[in-house]
C-alpha angles and dihedrals in degrees: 000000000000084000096051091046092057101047088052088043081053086048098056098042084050092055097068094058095054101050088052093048084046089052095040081054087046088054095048090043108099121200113217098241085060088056086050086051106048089064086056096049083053098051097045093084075068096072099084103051083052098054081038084060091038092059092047088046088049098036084061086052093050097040087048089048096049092043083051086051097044088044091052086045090052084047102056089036094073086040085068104035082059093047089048092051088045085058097041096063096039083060094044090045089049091041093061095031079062092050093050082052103053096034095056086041083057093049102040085053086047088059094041089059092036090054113031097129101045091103085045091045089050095051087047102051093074091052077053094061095042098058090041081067103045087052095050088057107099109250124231120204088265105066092021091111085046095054085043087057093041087058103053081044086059092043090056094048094047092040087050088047095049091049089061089044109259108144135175118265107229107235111152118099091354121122108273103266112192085200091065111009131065111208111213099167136020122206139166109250113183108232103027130092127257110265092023127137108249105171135006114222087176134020116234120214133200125213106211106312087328112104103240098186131348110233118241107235138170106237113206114233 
């Protein structure tokens, strides 16, 4: 019995010891997918200096990007600007298109009131003339108070005529003017000069600064 005891008291003690060589044989022992993992774990102080690479490689994209962007703005900047410059002289050109207009409408409308007579004072002149000859016939005692009527006809006219600016041209004794004067007949007359008015046959008449009606006039030779 004694002998028995003791060999299960030696077993027990003995059981110990193995369970803790067992576990010191669990802890050596490396699993494969440990020895996969230790690389990693060796690699991982890498990662930095990669995404270190990643952001510089991003930060080019970016800046080329950006510079793309800032050349097409430039771009569409002088589009503009020529745009702008196109729109800027067809403003200008209808601007003063629009002047010239409504400068020569002002002025047309100035001559139409400066001259406004002019189609009445045309139609009057000949009952001018007419009434000149009736007053250089010699007048008899008959028809002394007509002539007298027929004159102060003739002073109204001429009075209503001067007020809208019709005036005489002055043609006897003056240097022949083409501009003025018509010449119908041409005679040597002693004492005056060559290309000089010696006789009026109509008077000639001037509305404002516009030639109304050249006076018909003899020029000596």
């Amino acid at each position: 019995m004694n002998n028995q005891e003791e060999m299960k008291k030696d077993e027990l003690n003995a059981a110990p010891e193995t369970a803790e060589a067992a576990g010191e044989t669990e802890e050596k022992t490396v699993s494969p997918q440990e020895k996969t993992a230790e690389p990693a774990a060796e690699e991982a102080p890498e990662q930095p200096e990669e995404k270190k690479e990643d952001k510089k490689d991003e930060k080019k994209k970016g800046f080329f990007s950006k510079k793309n962007e800032i050349e097409e703005l430039k771009t569409r900047i002088s589009e503009l600007e020529g745009e702008n410059v196109k729109l800027k002289n067809e403003y200008l050109k209808a601007y003063a298109d629009t002047e010239n207009t409504r400068r020569r409408l002002q002025q047309e409308a100035e001559q139409t009131r400066k001259y406004r007579i002019q189609s009445f004072a045309l139609d009057i002149l000949p009952v001018l003339d007419n009434l000149e000859r009736a007053l250089a016939i010699e007048p008899t005692p008959e028809t002394e108070s007509y002539r007298k009527g027929v004159e102060m006809i003739y002073q109204q006219l001429i009075h209503a005529l001067t007020k809208e600016g019709v005036s005489e041209i002055e043609a006897q004794g003056k240097e022949f003017d083409p501009n003025f004067h018509q010449a119908l007949m041409m005679e040597a007359v002693e004492g005056v000069e060559p290309n000089h008015v010696t006789e009026v046959l109509q008077k000639g008449y001037m509305l404002k600064d516009r030639i109304l009606r050249a006076a018909m006039v003899k020029v000596s030779e």
